[in-house]
N, C-alpha and C positions, 0 to 999 in steps of 0.2 A: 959924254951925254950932258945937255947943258938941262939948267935947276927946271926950266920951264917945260922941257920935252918929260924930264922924270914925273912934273907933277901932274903933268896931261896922262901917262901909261900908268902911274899910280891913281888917279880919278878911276880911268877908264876900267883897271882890273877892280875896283872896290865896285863899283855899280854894276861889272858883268856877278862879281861872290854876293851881291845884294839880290840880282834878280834870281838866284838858285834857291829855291826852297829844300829842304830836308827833307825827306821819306821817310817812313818805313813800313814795307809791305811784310807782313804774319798769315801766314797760311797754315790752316790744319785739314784734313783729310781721314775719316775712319779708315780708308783704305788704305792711307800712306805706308810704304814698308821703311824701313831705316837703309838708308844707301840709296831709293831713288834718285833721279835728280832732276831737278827743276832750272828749266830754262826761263829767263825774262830777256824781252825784247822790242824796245821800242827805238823811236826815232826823235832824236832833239837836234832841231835845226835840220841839215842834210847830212845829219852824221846818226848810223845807225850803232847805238849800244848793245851790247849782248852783255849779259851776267849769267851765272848758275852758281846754285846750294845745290847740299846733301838733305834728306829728310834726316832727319831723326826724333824718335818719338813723336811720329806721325806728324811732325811741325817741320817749316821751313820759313827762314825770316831773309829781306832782301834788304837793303840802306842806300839810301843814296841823296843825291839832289836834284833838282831837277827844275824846269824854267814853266810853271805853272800847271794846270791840269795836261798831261798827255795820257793817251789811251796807249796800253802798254801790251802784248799779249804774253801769257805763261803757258808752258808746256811740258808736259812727266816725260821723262825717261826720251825726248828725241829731241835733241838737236835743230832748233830748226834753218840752222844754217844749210844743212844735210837733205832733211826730211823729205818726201818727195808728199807724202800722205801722214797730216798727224791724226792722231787716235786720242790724244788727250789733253785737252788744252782749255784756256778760257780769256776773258778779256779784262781787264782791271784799268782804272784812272789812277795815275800817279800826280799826286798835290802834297802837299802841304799837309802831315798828319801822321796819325798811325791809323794804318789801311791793313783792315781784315778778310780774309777770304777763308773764308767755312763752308766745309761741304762733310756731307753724308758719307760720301764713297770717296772720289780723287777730283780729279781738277773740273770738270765737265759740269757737275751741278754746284759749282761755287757759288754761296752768294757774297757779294761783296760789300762791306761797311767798314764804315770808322768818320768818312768825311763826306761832305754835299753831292760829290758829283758822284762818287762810287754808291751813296744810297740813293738818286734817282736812277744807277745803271744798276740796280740791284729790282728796283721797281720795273724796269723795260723788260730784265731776262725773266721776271716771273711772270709776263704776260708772253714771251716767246718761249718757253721751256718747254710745256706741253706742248705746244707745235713741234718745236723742233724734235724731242722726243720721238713724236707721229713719223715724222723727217724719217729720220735714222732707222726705223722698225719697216718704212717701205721699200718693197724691191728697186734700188737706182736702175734708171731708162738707160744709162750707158754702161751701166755693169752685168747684161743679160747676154748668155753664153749663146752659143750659135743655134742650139734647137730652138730658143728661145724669141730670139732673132726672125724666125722662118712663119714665125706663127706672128701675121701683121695686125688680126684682130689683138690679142696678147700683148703685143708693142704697142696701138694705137692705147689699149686701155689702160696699162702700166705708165706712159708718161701724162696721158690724160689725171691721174690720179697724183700722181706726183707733181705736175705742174701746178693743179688745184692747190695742193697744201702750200707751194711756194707761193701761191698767192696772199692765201690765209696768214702766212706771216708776213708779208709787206703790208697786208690791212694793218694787223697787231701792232705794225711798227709805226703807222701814221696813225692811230689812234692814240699812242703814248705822243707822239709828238703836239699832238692835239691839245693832251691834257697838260704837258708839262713844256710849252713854249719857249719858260724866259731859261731851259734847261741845258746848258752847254752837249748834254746827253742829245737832246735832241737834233743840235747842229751836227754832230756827229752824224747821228742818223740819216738825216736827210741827205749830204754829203754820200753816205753810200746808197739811197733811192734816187738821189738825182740820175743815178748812173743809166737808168730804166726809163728808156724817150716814153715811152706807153704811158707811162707814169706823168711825165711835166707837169703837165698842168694842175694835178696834185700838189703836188712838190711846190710849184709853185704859191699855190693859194697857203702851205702851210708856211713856207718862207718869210711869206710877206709880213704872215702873225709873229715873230720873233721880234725881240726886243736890240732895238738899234744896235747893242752892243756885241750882241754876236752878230749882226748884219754886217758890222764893220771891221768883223778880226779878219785876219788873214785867212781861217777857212770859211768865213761866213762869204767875203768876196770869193770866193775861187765857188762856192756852190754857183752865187749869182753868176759868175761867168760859165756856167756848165749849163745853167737852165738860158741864159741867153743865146749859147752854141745849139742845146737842142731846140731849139725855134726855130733853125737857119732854115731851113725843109721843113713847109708847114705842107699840109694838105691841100690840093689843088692847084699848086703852083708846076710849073715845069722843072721835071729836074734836071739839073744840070749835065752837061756831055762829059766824061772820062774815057782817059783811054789808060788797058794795063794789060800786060800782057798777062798768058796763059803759064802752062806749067813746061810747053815746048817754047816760051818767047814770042809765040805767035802774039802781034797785038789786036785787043778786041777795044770797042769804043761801044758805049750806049747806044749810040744813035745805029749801030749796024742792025738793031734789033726792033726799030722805031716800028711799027704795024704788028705788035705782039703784047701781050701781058707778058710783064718780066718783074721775076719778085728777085731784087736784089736785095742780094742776101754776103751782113757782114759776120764772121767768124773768124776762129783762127783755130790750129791743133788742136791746144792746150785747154782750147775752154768746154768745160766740161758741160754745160746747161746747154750750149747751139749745140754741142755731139747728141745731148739726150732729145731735139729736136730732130735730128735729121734723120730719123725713121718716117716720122710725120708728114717732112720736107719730100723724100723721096716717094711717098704714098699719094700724095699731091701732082709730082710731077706725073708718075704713071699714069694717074689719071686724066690729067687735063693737058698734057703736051700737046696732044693729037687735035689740041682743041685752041691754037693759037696761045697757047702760056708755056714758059719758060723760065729757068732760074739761071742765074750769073752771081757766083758765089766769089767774093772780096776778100782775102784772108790778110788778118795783119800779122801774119809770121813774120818772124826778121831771118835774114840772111842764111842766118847760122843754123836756122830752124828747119832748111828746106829739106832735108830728108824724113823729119818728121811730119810737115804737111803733106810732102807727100806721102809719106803711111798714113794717113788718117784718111787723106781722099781714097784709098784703095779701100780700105777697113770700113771706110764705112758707106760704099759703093755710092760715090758723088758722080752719076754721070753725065753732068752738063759742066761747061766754061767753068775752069778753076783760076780763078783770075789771084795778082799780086805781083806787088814791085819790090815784095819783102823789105819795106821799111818799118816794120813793128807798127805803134801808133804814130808813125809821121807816114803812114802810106796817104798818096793823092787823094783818093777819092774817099776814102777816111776821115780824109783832113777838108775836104771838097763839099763832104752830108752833113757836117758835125756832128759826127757821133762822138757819143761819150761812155759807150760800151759796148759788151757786145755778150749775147747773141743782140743784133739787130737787124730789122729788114725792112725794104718799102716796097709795096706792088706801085709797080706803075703801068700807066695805059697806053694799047699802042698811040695814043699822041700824043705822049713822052709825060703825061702828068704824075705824077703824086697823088694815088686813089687812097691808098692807107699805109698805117704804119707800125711794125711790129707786131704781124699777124700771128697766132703759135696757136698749136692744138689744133681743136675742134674750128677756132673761128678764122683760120686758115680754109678750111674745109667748107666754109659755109659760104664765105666772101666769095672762094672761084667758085662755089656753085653757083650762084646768083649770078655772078655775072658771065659765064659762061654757059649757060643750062641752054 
């Protein structure tokens, strides 16, 4: 190895052990028992870290380094390499410090202090807590047993009620970003509302308020590129033709449908918020089929998924076009709407336009009545 290559791989590892900063995460709990254990888990670079402690005496401490603020998640007693459903868990920033997490009971009402970013995320969860709280105390729209099911007034009112509160905490979370702009917290935040097209143009006006410097990180550009994708399909424009086939390979294309209202409609198995829709969806279709409207449902299941799409089309009685090319999030017409999550949906008219966008609940219900009556 010649002097010049040594001193270039010694430069280069002294400035990667420069930009690591030290941790250390201190957790207490009233409710901890001695032997739980505590999962940590975050992502630095495209490498995911996993750690775990034991409790003892109600305390668990974590150490490490780490390449400036990351949001890390913690979790009792499961695995979440495993986990299918966790029950106890919370969110913390890893920086530079000693980083505390105190709670009353266990992991779930932590609040988190010791440094800048974990006390503005300490300031965000005490304006979502009681919400989420509400959250958790309501009957879930996809966890109602089959009597339950049968009774449509009961379903319409249960996700109607639950939707609301989901609302209530997106306001909550653009009203902190509001207040707290130049806050690394809040790029976070927004990064997971950009994901909600309904939302853009929110998201956007709160974006624009941020300080150049998270405009410029690396997740500050990847929001700006998600609120850019959600613009591609604005209202009134023509949408574009796809074609995908069904769940027998038959292929269907937009345009076979052109002289109809057709709410296409993007989902997949796994996701739990379109499942707690599609009671709504199917009390819709009942109604207004007969009435020139129709739905064409997009799933980005992947490949390996397709036995579980299709249980979930049966499970949850989908019975119009179940369309997919099972490419996960690289499916066509996925990639075709820019979407950037999902549940999401556009009605379009039969002269193929873009009427509206991510209709749910009641103002699903309202829009085809208007324009079908």
């Amino acid at each position: 190895m010649t002097r010049l290559l040594l001193l270039v791989l010694l430069i280069h590892f002294s400035l990667a052990t420069l930009a690591q900063e030290p941790f250390v995460l201190k957790g207490y709990g009233e409710k901890y028992k001695d032997g739980d254990k505590i999962f940590l888990s975050y992502k630095s670079g495209k490498q995911w870290i996993r750690d775990s402690v034991q409790v003892k005496n109600k305390t668990f401490v974590f150490s490490g380094v780490v390449k400036g603020p990351i949001r890390a998640s913690v979790y009792r007693n499961q695995n979440p390499a495993f986990a299918n459903i966790i029950y106890d868990m919370t969110h913390v920033y890893l920086e530079k410090g000693n980083i505390a997490l105190k709670s009353p009971d266990t992991l779930k009402h932590s609040k988190s202090s010791g440094t800048a970013v974990n006390e503005d995320f300490a300031k965000l969860n005490k304006m979502l807590m009681p919400i989420l709280d509400r959250l958790s105390a309501m009957q879930d729209p996809t966890e109602l047993n089959a009597a339950q099911k049968k009774d449509s007034a009961y379903v319409s009112r249960v996700t109607r009620e639950f939707l609301s509160v989901l609302d209530a905490l997106t306001e909550a979370k653009f009203k902190f970003v509001e207040q707290q702009p130049s806050s690394l917290v809040s790029l976070v935040t927004l990064d997971e509302l950009v994901k909600d097209t309904k939302r853009l143009k929110q998201v956007e006006a709160a974006y624009v308020k941020l300080p150049v410097a998270l405009k410029t990180s690396e997740m500050g550009k990847f929001v700006a590129e998600r609120i850019s994708l959600g613009k591609k399909i604005s209202i009134g424009m023509l949408a574009p033709n796809f074609a995908q086939p069904d769940t027998l390979g038959k292929i269907h294309q937009l345009t076979d449908y052109k002289g109809k209202y057709v709410l296409l409609d993007f989902w997949a198995s796994w996701c739990g918020p379109y499942r707690a829709e599609n009671p709504n969806v199917l009390a819709a279709y009942a109604q207004y089929k007969s009435k020139n409207f129709m739905v064409l449902s997009i799933s980005i299941d992947e490949a390996k998924d397709r036995d579980k799409w299709l249980k979930a089309i049966q499970e949850d009685h989908l019975n119009w076009p179940q369309l997919s090319d099972l490419k996960g999030s690289q499916n066509a017409a996925h990639q075709l709407y820019g979407i950037t999550t999902i549940p999401a949906n556009l009605l379009i008219s039969p002269e193929g336009k873009v009427l509206a966008k991510d209709l749910k609940g009641e103002q699903l219900h309202a829009t085809l009545k208007e324009l079908l009556k």
